[in-house]
Chimera marker file (.cmm) of the C-alpha trace (Angstrom):
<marker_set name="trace">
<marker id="1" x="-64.056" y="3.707" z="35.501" r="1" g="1" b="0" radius="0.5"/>
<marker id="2" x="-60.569" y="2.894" z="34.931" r="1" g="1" b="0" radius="0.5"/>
<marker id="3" x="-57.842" y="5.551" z="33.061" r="1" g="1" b="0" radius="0.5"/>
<marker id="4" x="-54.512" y="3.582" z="32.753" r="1" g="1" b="0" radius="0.5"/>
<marker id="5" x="-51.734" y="4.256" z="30.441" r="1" g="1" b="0" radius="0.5"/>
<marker id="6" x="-49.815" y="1.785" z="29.784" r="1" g="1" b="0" radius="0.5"/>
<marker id="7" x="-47.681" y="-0.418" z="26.964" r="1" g="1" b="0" radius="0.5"/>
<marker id="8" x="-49.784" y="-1.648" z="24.475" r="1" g="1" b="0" radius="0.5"/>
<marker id="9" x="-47.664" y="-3.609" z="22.949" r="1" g="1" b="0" radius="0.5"/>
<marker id="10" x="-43.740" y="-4.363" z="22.413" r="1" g="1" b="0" radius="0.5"/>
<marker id="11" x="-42.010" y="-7.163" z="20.172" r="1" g="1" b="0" radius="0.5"/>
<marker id="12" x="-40.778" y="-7.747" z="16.653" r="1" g="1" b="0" radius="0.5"/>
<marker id="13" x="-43.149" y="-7.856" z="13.967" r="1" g="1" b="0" radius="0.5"/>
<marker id="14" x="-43.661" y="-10.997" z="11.781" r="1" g="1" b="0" radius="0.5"/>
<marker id="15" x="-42.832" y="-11.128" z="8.108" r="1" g="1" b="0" radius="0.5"/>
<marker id="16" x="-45.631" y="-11.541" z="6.511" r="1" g="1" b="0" radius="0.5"/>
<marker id="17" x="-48.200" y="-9.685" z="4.051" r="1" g="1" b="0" radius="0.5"/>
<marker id="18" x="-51.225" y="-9.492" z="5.976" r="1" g="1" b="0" radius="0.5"/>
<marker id="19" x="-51.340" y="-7.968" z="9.718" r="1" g="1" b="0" radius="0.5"/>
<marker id="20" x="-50.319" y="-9.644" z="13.026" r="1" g="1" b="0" radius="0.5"/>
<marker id="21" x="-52.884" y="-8.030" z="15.865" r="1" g="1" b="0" radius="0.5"/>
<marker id="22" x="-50.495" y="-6.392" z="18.527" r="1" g="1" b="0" radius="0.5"/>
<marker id="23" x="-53.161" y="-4.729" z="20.633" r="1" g="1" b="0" radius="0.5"/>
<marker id="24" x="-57.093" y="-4.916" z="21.137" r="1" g="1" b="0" radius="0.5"/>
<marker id="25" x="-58.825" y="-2.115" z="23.005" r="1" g="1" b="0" radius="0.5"/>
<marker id="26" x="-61.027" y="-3.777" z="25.697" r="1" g="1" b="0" radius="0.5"/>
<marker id="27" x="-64.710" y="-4.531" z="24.436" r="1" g="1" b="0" radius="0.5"/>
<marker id="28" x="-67.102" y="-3.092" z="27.079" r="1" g="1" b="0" radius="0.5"/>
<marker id="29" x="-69.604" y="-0.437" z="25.755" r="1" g="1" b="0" radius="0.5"/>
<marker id="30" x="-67.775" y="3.223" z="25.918" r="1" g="1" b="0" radius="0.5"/>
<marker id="31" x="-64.245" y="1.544" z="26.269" r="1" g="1" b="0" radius="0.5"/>
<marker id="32" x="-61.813" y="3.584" z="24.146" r="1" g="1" b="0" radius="0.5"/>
<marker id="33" x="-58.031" y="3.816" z="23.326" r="1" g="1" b="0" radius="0.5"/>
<marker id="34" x="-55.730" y="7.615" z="23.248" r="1" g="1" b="0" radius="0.5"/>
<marker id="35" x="-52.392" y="5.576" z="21.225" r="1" g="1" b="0" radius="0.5"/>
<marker id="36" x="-49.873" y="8.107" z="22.322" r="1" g="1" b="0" radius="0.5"/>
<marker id="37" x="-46.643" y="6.712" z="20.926" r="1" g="1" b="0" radius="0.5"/>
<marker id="38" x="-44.619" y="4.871" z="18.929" r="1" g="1" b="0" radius="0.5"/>
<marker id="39" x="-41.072" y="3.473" z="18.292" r="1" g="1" b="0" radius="0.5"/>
<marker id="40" x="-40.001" y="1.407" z="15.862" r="1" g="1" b="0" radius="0.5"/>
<marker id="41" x="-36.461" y="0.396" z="14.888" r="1" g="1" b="0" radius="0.5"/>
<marker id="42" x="-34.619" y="-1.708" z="12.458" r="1" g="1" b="0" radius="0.5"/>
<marker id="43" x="-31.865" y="-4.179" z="13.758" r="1" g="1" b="0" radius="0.5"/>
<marker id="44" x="-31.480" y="-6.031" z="10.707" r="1" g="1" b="0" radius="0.5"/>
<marker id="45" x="-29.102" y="-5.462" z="7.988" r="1" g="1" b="0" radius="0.5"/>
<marker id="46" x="-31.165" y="-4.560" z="4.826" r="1" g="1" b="0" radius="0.5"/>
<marker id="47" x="-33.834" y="-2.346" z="4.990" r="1" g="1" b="0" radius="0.5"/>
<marker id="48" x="-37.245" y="-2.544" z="6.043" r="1" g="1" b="0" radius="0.5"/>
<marker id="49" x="-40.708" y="-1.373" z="5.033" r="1" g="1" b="0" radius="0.5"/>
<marker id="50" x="-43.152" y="-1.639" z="7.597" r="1" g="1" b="0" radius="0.5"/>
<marker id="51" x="-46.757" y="-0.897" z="7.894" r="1" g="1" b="0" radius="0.5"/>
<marker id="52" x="-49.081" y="-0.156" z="11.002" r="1" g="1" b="0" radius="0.5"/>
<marker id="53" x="-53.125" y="-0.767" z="10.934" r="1" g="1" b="0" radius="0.5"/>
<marker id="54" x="-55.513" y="0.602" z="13.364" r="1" g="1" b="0" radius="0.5"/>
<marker id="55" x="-58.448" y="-0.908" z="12.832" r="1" g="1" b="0" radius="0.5"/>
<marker id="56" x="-57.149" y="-2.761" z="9.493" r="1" g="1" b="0" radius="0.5"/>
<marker id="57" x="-56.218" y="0.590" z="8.110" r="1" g="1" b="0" radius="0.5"/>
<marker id="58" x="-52.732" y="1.509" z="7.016" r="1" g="1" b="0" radius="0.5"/>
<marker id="59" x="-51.440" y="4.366" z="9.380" r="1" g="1" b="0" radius="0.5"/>
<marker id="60" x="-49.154" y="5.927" z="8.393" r="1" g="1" b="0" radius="0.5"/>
<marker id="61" x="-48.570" y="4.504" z="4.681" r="1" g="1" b="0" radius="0.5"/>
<marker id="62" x="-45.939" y="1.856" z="4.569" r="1" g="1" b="0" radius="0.5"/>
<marker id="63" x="-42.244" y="3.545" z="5.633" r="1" g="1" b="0" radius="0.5"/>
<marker id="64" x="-39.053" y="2.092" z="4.971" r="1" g="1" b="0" radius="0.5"/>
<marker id="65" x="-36.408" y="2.127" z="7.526" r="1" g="1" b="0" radius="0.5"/>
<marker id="66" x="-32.837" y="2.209" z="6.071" r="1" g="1" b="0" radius="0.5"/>
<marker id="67" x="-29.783" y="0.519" z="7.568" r="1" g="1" b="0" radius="0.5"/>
<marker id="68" x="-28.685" y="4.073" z="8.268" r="1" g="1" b="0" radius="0.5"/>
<marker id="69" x="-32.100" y="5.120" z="10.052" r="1" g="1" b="0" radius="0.5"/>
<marker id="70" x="-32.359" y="2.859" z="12.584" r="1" g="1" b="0" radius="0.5"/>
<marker id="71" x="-35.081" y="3.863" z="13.928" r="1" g="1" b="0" radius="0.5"/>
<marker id="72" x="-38.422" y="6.454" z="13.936" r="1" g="1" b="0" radius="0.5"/>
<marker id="73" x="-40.268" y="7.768" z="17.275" r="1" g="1" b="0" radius="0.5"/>
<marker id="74" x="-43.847" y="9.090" z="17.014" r="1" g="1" b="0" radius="0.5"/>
<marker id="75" x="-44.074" y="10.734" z="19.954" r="1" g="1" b="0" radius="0.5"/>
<marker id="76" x="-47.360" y="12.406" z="19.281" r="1" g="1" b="0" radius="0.5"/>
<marker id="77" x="-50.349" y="10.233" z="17.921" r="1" g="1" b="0" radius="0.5"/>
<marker id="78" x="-53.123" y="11.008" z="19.577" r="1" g="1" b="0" radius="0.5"/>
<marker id="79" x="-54.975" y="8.790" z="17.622" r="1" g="1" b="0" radius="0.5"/>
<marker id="80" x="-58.279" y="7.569" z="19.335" r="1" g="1" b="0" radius="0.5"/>
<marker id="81" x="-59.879" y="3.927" z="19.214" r="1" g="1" b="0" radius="0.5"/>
<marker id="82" x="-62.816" y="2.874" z="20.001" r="1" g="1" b="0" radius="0.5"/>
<marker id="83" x="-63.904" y="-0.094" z="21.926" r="1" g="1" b="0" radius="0.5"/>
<marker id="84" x="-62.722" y="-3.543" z="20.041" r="1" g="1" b="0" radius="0.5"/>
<marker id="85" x="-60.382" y="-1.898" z="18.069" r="1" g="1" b="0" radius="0.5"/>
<marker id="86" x="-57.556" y="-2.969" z="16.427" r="1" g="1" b="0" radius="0.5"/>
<marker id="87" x="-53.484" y="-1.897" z="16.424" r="1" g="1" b="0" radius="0.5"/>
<marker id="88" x="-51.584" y="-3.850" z="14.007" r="1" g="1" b="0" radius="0.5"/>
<marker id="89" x="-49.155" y="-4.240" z="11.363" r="1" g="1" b="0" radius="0.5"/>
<marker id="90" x="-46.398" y="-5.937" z="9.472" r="1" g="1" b="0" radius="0.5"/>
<marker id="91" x="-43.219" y="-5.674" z="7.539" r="1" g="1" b="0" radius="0.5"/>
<marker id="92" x="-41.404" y="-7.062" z="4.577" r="1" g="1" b="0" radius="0.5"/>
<marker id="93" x="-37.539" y="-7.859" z="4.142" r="1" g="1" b="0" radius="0.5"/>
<marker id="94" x="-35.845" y="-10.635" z="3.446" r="1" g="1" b="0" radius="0.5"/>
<marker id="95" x="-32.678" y="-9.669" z="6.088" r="1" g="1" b="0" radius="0.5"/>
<marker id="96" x="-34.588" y="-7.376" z="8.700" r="1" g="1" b="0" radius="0.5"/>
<marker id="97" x="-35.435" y="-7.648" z="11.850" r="1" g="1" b="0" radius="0.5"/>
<marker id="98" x="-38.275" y="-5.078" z="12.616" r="1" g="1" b="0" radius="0.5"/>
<marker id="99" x="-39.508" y="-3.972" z="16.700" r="1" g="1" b="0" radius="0.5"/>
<marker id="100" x="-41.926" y="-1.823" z="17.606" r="1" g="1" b="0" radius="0.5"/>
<marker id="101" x="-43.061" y="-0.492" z="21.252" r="1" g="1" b="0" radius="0.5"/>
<marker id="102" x="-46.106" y="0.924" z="20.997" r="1" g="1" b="0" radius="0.5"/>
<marker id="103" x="-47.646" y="2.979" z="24.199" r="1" g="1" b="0" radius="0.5"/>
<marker id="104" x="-51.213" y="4.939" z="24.896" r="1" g="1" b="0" radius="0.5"/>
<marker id="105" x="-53.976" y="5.139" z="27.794" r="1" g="1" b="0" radius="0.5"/>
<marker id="106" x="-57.330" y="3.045" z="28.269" r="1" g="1" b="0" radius="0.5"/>
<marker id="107" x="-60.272" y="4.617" z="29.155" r="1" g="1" b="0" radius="0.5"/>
<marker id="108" x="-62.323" y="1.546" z="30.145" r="1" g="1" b="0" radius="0.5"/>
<marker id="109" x="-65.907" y="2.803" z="31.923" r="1" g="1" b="0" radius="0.5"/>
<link id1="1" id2="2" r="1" g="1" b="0" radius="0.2"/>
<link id1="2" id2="3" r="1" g="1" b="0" radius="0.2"/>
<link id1="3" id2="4" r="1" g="1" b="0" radius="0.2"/>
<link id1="4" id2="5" r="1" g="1" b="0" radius="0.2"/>
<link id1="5" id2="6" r="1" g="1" b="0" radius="0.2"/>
<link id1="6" id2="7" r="1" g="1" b="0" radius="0.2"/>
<link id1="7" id2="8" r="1" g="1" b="0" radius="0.2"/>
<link id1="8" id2="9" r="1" g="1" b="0" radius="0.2"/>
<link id1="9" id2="10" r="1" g="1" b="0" radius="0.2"/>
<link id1="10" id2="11" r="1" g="1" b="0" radius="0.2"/>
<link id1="11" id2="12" r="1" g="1" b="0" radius="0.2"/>
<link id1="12" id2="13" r="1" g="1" b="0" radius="0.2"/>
<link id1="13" id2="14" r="1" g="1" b="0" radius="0.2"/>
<link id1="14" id2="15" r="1" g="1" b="0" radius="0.2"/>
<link id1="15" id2="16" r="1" g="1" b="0" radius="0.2"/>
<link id1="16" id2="17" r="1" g="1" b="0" radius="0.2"/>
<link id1="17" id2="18" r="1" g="1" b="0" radius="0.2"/>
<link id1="18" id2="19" r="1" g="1" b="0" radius="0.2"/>
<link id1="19" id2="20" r="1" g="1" b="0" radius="0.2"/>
<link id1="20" id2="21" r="1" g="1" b="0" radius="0.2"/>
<link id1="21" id2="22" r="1" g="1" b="0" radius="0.2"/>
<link id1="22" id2="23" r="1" g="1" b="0" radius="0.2"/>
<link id1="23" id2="24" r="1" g="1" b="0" radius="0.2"/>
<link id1="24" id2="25" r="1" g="1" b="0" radius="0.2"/>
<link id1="25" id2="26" r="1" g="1" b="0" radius="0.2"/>
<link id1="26" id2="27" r="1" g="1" b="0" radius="0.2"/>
<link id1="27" id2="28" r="1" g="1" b="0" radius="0.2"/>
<link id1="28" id2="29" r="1" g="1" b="0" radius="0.2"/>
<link id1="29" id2="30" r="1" g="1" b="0" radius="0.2"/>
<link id1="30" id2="31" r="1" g="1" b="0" radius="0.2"/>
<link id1="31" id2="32" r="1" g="1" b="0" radius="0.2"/>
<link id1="32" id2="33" r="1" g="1" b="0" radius="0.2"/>
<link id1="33" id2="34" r="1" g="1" b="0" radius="0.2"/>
<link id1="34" id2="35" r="1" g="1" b="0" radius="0.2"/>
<link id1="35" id2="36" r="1" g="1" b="0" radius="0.2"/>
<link id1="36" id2="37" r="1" g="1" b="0" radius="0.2"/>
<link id1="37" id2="38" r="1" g="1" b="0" radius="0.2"/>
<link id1="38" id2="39" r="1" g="1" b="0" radius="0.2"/>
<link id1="39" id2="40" r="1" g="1" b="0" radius="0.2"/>
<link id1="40" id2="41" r="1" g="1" b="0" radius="0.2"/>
<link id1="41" id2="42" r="1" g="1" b="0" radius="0.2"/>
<link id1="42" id2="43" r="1" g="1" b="0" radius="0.2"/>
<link id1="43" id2="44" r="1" g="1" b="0" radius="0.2"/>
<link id1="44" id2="45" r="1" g="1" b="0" radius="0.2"/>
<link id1="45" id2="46" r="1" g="1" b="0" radius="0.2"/>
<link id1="46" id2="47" r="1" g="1" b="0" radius="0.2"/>
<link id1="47" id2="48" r="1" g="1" b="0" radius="0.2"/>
<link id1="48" id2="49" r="1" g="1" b="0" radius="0.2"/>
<link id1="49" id2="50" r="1" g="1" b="0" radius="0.2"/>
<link id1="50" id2="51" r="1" g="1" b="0" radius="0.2"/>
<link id1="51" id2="52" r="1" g="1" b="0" radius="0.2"/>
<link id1="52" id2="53" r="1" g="1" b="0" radius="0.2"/>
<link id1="53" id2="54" r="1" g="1" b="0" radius="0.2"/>
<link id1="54" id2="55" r="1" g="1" b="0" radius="0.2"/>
<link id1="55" id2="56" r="1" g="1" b="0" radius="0.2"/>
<link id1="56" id2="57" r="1" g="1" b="0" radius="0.2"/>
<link id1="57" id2="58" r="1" g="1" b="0" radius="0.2"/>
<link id1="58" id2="59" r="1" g="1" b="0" radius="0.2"/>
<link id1="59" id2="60" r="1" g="1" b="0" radius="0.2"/>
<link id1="60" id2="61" r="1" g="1" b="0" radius="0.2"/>
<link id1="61" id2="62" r="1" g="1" b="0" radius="0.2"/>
<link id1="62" id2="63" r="1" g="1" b="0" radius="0.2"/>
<link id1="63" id2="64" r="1" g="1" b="0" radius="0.2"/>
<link id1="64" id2="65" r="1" g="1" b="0" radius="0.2"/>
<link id1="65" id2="66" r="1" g="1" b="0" radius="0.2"/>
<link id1="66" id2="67" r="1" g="1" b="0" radius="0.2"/>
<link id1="67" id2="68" r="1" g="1" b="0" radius="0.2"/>
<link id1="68" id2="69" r="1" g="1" b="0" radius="0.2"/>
<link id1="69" id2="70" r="1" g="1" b="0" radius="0.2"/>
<link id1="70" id2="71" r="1" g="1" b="0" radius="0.2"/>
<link id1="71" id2="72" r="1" g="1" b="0" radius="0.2"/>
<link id1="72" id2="73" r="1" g="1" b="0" radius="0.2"/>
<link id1="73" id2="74" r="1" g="1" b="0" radius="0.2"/>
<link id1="74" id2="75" r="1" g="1" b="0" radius="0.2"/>
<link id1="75" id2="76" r="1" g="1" b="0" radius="0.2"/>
<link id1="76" id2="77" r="1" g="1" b="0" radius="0.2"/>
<link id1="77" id2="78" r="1" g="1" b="0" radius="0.2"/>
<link id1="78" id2="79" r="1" g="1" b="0" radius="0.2"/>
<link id1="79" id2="80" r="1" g="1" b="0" radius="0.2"/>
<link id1="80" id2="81" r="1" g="1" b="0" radius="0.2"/>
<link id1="81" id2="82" r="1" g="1" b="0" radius="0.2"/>
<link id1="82" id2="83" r="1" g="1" b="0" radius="0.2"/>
<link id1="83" id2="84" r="1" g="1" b="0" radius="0.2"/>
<link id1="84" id2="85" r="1" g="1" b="0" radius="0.2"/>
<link id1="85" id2="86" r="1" g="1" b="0" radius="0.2"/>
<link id1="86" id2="87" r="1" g="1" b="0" radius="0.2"/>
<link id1="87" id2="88" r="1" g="1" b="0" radius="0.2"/>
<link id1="88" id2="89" r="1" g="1" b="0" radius="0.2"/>
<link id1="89" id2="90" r="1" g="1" b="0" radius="0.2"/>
<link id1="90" id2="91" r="1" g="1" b="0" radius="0.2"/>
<link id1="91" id2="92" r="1" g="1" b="0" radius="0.2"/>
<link id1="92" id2="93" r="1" g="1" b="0" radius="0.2"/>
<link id1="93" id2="94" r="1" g="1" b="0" radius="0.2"/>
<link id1="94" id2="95" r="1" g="1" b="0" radius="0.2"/>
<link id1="95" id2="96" r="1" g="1" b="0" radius="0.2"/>
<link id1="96" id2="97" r="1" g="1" b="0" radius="0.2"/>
<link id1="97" id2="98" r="1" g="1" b="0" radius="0.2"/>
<link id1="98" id2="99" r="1" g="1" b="0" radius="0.2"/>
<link id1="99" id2="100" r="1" g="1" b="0" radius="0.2"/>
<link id1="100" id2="101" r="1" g="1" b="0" radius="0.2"/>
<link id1="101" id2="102" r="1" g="1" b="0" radius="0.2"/>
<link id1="102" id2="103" r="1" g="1" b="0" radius="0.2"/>
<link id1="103" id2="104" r="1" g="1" b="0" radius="0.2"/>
<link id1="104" id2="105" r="1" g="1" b="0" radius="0.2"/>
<link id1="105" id2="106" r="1" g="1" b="0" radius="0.2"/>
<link id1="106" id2="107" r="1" g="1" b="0" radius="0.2"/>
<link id1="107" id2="108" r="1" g="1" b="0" radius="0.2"/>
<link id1="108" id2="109" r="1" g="1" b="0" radius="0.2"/>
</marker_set>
């Protein structure tokens, strides 16, 4: 059994209205996912809404970072996922440029 923590994922999100994949949890039977945090900033210079999916699901509801709030840490997810799950997500401005770093542990058995 393996118990890693790790980055899931890090990069800028595409523009787009459906979801860009950032992370699967690994497939084997009993495999599961602890997300334990998130960062996401905005470097652009108009505002940006953004939305994260776990498993195709909006989580939380689509935010909008101002030009002013640069960026929001969730420290504290806790969220689990099970094996073959999803992390995802996407955001929506014209003049943004949207990252996210995205970290949690593997349980993979």
């Amino acid at each position: 059994m393996s118990d890693i923590n790790k980055k899931l994922a890090a990069g800028a999100f595409d523009v787009s209205t459906g979801s860009t994949t950032f992370y699967t949890v690994n497939t084997a039977a009993g495999s599961y996912l602890f997300l334990k945090s998130m960062l996401i900033s905005n470097i652009g210079t108009s505002d940006a809404t953004y939305t994260i999916l776990l498993n195709g699901d909006a989580f939380p509801l689509s935010a909008t970072l101002t030009t002013t709030d640069k960026m929001i840490a969730v420290p504290f997810l806790d969220a689990v996922i099970s094996a073959g799950g999803t992390i995802g997500g996407y955001y929506n401005s014209a003049n943004a440029t949207c990252k996210y770093y995205i970290s949690g542990r593997e349980i993979v058995p």
